[in-house]
C-alpha positions in Angstrom: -72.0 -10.9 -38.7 -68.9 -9.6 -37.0 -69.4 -7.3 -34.0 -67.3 -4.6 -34.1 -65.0 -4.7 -31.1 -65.8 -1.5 -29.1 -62.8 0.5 -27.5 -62.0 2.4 -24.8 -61.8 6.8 -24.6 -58.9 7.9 -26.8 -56.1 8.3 -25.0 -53.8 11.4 -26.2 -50.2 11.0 -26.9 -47.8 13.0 -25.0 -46.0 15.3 -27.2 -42.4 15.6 -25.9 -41.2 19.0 -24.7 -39.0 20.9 -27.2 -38.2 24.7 -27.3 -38.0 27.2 -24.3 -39.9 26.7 -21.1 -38.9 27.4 -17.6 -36.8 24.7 -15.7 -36.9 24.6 -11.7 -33.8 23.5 -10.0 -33.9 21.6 -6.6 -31.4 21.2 -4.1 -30.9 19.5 -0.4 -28.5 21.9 1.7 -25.7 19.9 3.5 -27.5 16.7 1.8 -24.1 14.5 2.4 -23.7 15.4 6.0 -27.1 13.6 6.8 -26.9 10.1 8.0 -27.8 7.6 5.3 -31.2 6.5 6.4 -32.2 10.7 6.5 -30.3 10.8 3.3 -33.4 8.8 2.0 -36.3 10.2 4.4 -34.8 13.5 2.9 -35.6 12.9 -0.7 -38.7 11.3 0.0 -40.5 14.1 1.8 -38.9 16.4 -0.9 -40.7 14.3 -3.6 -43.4 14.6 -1.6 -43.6 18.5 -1.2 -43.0 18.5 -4.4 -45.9 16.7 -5.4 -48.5 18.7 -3.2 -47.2 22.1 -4.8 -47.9 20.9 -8.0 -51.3 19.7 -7.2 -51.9 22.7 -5.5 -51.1 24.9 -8.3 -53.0 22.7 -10.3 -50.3 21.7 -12.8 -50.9 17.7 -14.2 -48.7 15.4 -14.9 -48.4 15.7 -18.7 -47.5 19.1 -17.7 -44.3 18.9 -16.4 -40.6 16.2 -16.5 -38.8 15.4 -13.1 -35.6 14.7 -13.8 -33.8 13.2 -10.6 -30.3 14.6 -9.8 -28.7 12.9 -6.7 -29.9 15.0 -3.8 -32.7 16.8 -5.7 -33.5 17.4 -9.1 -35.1 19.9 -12.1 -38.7 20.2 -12.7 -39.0 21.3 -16.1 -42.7 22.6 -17.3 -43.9 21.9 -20.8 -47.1 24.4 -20.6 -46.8 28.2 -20.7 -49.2 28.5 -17.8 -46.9 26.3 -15.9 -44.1 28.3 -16.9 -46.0 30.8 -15.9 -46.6 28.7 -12.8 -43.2 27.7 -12.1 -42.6 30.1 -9.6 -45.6 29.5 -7.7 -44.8 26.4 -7.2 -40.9 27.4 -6.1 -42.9 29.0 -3.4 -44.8 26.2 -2.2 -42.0 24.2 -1.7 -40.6 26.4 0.4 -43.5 26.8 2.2 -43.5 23.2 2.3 -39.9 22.7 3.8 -40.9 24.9 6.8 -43.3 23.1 8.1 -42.5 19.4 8.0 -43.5 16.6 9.9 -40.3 15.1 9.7 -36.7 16.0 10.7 -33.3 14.3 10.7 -31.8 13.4 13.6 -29.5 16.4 13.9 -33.1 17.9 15.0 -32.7 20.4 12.3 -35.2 21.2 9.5 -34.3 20.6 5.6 -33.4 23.0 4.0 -33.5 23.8 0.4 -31.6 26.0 -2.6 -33.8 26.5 -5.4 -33.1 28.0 -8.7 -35.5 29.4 -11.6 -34.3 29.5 -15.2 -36.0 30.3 -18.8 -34.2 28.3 -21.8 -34.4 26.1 -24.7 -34.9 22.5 -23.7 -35.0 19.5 -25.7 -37.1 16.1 -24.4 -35.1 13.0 -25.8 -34.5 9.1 -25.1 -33.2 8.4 -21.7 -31.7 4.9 -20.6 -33.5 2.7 -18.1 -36.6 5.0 -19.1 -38.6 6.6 -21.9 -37.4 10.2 -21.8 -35.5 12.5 -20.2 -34.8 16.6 -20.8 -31.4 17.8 -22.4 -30.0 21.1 -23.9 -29.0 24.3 -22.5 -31.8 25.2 -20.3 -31.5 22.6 -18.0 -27.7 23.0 -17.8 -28.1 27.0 -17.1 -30.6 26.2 -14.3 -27.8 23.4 -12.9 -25.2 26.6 -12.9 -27.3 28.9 -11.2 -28.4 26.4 -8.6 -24.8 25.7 -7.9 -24.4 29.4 -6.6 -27.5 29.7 -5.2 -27.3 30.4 -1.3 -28.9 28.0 1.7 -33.0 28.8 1.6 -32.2 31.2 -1.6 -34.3 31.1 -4.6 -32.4 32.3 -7.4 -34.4 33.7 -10.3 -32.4 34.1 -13.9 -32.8 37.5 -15.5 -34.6 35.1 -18.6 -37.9 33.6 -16.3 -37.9 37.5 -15.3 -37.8 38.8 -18.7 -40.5 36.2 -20.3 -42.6 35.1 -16.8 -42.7 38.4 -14.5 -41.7 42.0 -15.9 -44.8 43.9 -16.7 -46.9 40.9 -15.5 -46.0 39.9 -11.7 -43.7 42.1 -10.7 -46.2 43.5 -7.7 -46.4 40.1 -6.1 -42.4 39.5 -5.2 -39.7 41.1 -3.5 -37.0 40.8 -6.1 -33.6 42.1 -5.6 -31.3 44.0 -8.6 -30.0 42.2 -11.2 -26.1 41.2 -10.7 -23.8 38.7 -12.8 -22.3 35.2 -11.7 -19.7 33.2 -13.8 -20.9 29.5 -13.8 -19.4 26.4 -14.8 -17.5 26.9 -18.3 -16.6 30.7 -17.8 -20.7 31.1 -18.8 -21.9 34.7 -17.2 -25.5 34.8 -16.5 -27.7 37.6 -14.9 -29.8 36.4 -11.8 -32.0 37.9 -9.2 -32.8 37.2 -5.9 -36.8 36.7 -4.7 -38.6 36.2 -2.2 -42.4 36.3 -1.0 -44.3 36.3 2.3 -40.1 35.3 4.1 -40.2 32.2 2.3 -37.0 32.3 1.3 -33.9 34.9 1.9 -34.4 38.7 1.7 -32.9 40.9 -0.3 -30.7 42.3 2.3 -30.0 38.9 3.6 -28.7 37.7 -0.1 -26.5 40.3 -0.3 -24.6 39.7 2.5 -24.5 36.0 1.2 -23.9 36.7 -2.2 -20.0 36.4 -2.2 -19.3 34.1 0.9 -17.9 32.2 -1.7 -14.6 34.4 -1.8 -13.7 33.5 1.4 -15.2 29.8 0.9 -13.3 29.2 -2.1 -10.1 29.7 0.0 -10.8 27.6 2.3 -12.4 24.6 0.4 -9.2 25.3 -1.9 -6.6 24.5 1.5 -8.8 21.3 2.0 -9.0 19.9 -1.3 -5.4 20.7 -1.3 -4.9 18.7 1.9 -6.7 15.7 0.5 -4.7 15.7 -2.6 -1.9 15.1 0.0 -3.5 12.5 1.4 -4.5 10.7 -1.6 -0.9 10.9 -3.4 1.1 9.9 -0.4 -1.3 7.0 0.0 -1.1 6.3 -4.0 3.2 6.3 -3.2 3.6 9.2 -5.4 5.7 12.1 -3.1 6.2 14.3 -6.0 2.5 15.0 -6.7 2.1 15.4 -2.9 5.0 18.2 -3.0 3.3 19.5 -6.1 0.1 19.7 -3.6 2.4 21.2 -0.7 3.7 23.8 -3.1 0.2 25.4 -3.7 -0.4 24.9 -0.1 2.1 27.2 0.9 1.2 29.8 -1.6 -1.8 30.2 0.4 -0.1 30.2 3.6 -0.8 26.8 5.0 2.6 25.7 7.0 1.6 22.8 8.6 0.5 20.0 7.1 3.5 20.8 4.2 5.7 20.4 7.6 4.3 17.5 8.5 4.2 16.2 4.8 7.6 16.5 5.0 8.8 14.9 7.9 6.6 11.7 6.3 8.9 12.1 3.2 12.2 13.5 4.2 15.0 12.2 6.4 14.1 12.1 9.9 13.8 10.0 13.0 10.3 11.2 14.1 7.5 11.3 12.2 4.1 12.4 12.7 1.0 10.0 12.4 -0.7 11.9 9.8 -3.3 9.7 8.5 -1.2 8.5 5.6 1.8 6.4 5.3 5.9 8.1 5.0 7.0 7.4 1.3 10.5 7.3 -0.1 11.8 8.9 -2.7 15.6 9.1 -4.2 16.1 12.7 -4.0 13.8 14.1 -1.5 13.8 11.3 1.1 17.6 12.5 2.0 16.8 15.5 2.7 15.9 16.6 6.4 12.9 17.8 7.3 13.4 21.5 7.5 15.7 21.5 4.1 13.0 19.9 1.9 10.3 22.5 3.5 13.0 25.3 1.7 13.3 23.6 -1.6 9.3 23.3 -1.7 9.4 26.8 -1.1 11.9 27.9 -4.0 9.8 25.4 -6.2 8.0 26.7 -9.1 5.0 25.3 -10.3 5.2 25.1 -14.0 1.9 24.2 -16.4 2.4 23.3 -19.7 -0.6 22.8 -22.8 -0.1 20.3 -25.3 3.1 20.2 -27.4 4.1 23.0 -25.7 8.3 22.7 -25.4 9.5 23.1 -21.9 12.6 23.5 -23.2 14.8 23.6 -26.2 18.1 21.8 -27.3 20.5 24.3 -27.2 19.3 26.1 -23.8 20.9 27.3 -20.9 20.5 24.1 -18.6 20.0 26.5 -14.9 17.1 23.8 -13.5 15.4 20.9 -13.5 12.4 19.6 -13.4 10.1 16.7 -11.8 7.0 16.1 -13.8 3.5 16.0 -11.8 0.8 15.2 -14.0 0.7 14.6 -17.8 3.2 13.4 -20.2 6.5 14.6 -21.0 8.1 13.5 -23.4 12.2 14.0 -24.4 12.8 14.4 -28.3 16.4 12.6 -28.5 17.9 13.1 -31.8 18.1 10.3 -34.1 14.9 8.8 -32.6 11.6 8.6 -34.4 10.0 8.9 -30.7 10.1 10.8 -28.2 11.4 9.1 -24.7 8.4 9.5 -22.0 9.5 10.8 -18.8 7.4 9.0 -15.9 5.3 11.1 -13.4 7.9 11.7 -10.1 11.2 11.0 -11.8 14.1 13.8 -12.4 14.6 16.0 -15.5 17.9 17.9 -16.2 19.3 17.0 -12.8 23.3 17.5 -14.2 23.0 21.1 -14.4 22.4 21.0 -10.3 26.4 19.9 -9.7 28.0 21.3 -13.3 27.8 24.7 -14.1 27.1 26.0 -18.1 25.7 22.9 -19.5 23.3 23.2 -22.2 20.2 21.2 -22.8 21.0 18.4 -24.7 17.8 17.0 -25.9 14.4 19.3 -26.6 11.7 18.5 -23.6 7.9 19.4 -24.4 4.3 18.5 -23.2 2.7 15.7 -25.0 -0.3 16.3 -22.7 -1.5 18.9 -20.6 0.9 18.9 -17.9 2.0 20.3 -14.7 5.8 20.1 -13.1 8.2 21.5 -10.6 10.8 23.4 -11.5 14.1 24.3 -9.3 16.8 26.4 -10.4 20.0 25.5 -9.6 21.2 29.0 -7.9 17.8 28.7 -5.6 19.0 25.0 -4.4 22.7 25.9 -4.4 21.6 28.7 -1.9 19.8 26.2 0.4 22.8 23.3 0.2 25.3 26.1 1.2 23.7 26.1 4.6 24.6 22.2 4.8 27.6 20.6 3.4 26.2 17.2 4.5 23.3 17.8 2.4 25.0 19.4 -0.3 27.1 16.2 -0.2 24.1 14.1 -0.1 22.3 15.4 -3.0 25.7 15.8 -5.2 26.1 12.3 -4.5 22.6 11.7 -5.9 23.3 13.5 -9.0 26.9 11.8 -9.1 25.7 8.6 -9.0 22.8 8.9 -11.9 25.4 10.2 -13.9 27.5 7.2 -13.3 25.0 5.0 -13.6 24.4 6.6 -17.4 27.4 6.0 -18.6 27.8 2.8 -17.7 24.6 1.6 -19.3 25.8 3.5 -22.8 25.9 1.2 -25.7 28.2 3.4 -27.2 30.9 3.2 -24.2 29.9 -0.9 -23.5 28.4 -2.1 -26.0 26.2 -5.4 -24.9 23.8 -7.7 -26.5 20.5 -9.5 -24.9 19.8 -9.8 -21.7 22.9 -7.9 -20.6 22.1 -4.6 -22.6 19.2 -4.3 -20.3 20.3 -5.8 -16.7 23.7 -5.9 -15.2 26.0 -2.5 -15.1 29.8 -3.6 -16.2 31.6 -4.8 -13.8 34.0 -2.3 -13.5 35.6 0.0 -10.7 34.6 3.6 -12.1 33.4 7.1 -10.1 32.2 10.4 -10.9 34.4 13.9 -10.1 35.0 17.2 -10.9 38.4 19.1 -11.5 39.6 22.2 -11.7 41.5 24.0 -14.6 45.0 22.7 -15.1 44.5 19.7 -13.1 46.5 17.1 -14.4 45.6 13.4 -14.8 47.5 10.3 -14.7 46.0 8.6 -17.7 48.4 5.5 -16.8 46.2 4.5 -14.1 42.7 5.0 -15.2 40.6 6.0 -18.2 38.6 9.2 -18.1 34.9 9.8 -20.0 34.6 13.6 -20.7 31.4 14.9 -20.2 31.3 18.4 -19.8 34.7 20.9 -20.1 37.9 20.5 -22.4 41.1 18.9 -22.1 44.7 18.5 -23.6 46.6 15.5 -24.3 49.4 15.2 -26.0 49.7 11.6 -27.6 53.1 10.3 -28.2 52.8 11.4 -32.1 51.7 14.3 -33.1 50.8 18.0 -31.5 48.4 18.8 -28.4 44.7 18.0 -29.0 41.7 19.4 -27.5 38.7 17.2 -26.8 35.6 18.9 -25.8 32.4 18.1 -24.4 29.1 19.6 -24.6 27.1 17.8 -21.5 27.3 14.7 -23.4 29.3 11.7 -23.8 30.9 9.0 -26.1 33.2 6.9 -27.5 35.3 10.0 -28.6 35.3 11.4 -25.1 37.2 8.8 -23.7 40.7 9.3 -22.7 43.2 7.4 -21.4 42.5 4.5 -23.6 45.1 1.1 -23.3 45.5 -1.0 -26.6 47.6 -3.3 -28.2 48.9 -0.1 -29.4 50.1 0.6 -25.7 48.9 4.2 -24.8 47.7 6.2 -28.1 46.8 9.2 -25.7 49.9 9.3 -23.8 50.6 9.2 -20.3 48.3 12.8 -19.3 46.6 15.9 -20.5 
């Protein structure tokens, strides 16, 4: 006969968590200013405190999930008498933290933020272990923690509705109701409470509850300052402008001063703790000139496929793209030419008056640029004709350097079309009205204005040019034929 094998008690499976229960949120004040070894000693007494209040509430361990979060974590409870209980054990904690037998080595105690939510929850598959909590109410209790005060417990208006109005409401000091925005643009409605000075009074929460005006400002000044940091040692000058610009919209001269002595032209520089970079444009210019055109700068966002500007329009400034992609629609092309982070849009209409856009420019990204007009830098280079003469002969030169490397002017094939500029004697000028040119001694390329010639057949003939150029703009032509366009317009 077989014995029948005898088994063990019944074991009962542990239902996962799903619907709305109360989530507590955890978090270690000034956690990254702790040395590294604290760091640890930190979140070990934390688990540690967190494991006596729980026992001491007498809440097991099927009836709440930890879910680690760097330095603390959320405590979610899957019971409604731990719900209930949540709080309690909020308390405990706190009570916990005050009296430990362990402190860093700045000699000061831990201290904690804690925040209490009520929301829908869902227990699912986590990697590198069997579950872990999702959904909304976890994420709502991660918002309100994050503007939650030092030694604050922060109770959303939902744990108050379902867990304490009508029920508790004689056994904490809880403060009025009042709104925060959280991550997203999400408004909630939270409370502060407290019990037997545990954690911050009312009065004491109020006068805390919008440090973060002024501490917006000035964590806004250092992230800008890092950004400068990080761009000048990534070798792109034009983001760390872009970062300079909003710097001085909130009043911080000096390190946009000091940025640009590491960037302009200058014989001293500062030992910021980033390297100088170069750029084409802005490394000519001294010092105090490049702090006024980061000044008359105008920081410029742009969505998606949004046109920055159209074919057609007035061309009064130009632009250096900071972020995203910009992209040039050049008709006749199927795509649309993509304009590198840092390089130069529309820089003609700087040195030649009443050109129009020749090409539409739009977003192809989300994007941010700076724009100059050219009246705001032509008021700057009138202080220095050096400069003036400098950056003109910037602008000069890229002009140049584009019609030289047209395939309709010089048409090339291979390696050439891509390489080597023709070898020919050429530069780049302005003249007045009624100036008249000697087309026996050198060819002209119209690009912006009119002129008259008058070939040796025929009447006078206008040539115009719209801020572009071409095979037909090109006077002064010698041939077999001898001169076709005459000796001068």
């Amino acid at each position: 006969m077989t014995k029948a094998r005898k088994s063990g008690p019944l074991v009962p499976k542990r239902v996962n968590i799903s619907g709305a229960h109360a989530v507590l949120g955890i978090d270690i004040v000034s956690f990254s200013a702790l040395h590294d070894d604290d760091q640890i000693h930190a979140i070990d007494h934390l688990i540690r405190w967190i494991d006596e209040a729980l026992a001491y509430q007498s809440i097991g361990d099927d009836e709440y999930r930890w879910s680690p979060a760097g330095d603390g974590g959320y405590l979610t409870f899957a019971s409604s008498a731990a719900c209930r209980k949540a709080i309690d054990v909020a308390f405990a904690i706190c009570h916990k933290s005050q009296y430990p037998i362990w402190r860093p080595r700045n000699a000061e105690r831990v201290r904690l933020r804690l925040a209490l939510h009520a929301g829908t929850v869902q227990e699912a598959r986590e990697l590198g272990r069997n579950t872990n909590i999702w959904g909304m109410g976890i994420n709502m209790a991660a918002r309100i923690l994050s503007v939650a005060a030092p030694l604050q417990l922060l109770m959303s208006k939902q744990y108050f509705d379902n867990y304490i109005q009508g029920q508790r409401e004689s056994e904490f000091q809880i403060g009025d109701v009042h709104w925060r925005t959280v991550k997203h643009g999400v408004q909630v409605e939270v409370l502060n409470v407290n019990r037997d000075s545990l954690c911050l009074h009312e009065d004491q929460a109020k006068d805390m509850r919008w440090q973060s005006i002024g501490g917006l400002w000035r964590k806004t000044i250092q992230e800008y300052t890092f950004l400068i940091h990080d761009t000048m040692k990534s070798g792109e000058p034009v983001a760390a402008l872009a970062a300079a610009k909003f710097l001085l919209d909130l009043d911080e001269e000096k390190p946009v001063r000091e940025l640009c002595c590491m960037i302009g032209s200058t014989g001293e520089r500062p030992a910021p703790n980033y390297p100088s970079q170069y750029h084409p444009l802005f490394s000519e210019l001294p010092p105090d000139v490049l702090f006024q055109v980061i000044r008359a700068t105008a920081p410029r966002m742009a969505l998606a496929n949004q046109v920055i500007c159209e074919r057609g329009d007035p061309a009064e400034s130009c632009f250096f793209p900071v972020s995203g992609t910009i992209g040039v629609d050049v008709p006749g092309q199927d795509r649309p030419i993509r304009i590198a982070t840092g390089q130069i849009i529309g820089e003609f209409s700087l040195w030649i008056p009443n050109l129009n856009r020749t090409a539409r420019v739009r977003a192809i990204d989300d994007a941010l640029l700076l724009e100059i007009h050219e009246d705001e830098l032509d008021r700057i280079l009138r202080q220095s004709a050096h400069v003036a003469e400098v950056v003109y002969g910037i602008i000069k030169r890229r002009m140049l350097e584009n019609i030289l490397k047209s395939k309709r002017l010089f048409p090339r094939e291979g390696e050439l079309a891509e390489s080597d500029l023709p070898n020919v004697s050429a530069s780049c000028e302005k003249y007045a009205k009624d100036t008249e040119l000697d087309l026996s001694e050198a060819a002209y390329v119209l690009f912006n204005g009119s002129v008259e010639i008058e070939p040796p057949e025929g009447g006078p003939l206008i040539i115009k040019a719209p801020g572009i150029f071409g095979a037909e703009q090109v006077l002064g032509i010698v041939s077999d034929l001898g001169s076709p366009d005459g000796r001068g317009p």
